[in-house]
C-alpha positions as CSV (number, residue, x, y, z in Angstrom):
1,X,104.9,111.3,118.3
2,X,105.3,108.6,120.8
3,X,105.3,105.3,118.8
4,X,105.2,102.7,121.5
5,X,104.8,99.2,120.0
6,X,106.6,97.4,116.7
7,X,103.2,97.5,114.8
8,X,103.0,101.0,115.2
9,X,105.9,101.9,113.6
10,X,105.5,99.6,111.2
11,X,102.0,101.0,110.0
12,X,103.7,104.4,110.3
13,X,105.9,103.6,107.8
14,X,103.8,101.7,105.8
15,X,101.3,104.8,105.8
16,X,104.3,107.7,105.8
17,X,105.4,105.6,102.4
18,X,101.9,106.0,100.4
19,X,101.8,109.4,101.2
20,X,104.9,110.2,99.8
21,X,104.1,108.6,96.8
22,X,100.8,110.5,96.8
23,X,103.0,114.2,97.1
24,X,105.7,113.0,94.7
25,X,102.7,112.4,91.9
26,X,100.3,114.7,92.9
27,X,101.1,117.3,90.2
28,X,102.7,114.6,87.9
29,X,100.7,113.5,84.7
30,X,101.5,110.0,84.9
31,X,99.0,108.9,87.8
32,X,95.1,108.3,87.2
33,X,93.0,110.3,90.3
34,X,92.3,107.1,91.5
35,X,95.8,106.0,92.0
36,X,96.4,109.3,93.9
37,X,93.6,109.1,95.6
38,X,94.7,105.1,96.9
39,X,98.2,107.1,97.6
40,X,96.5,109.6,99.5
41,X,94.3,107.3,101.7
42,X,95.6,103.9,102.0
43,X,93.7,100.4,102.5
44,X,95.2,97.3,103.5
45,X,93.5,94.1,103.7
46,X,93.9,92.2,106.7
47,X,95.7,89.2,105.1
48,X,98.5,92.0,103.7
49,X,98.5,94.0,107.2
50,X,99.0,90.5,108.8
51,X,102.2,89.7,106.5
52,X,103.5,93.5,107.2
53,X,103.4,93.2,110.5
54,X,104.5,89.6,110.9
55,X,101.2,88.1,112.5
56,X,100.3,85.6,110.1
57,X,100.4,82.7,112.3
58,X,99.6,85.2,115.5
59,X,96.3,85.7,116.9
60,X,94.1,83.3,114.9
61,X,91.1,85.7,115.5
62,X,91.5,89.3,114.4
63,X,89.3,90.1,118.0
64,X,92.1,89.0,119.3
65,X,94.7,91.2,117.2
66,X,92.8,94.1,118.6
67,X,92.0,93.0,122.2
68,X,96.2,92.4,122.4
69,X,97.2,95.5,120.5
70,X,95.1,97.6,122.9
71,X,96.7,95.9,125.7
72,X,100.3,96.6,124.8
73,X,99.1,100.0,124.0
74,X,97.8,101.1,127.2
């Protein structure tokens, strides 16, 4: 996997780390379906994914989060 930029790699982790948490409780009684479910497929608000990846006082518009990230990426 070819992880090219800092944001990438952060979200990697950040997604690698629920899913983790999803296998490790899967089979565990301790865990409602929809807590394994939120495990198993992650969502992030964009005022948490801005803190995660450091952003918060980057690209003012989140058009331009994504017209910058898909520079750096190609």
């Amino acid at each position: 996997m070819e992880l090219n930029s800092k944001y990438s790699i952060i979200l990697y982790k950040w997604f690698s780390m629920s899913y983790n948490q999803f296998e490790h409780y899967q089979y565990k009684p301790n865990r409602t379906k929809k807590q394994l479910e939120d495990y198993k497929s992650p969502r992030i608000i964009i005022s948490d994914l801005r803190e995660l990846t450091d952003t918060v006082d980057d690209y003012s518009r989140f058009d331009n989060f994504e017209k910058k990230s898909h520079k750096r990426c190609n």
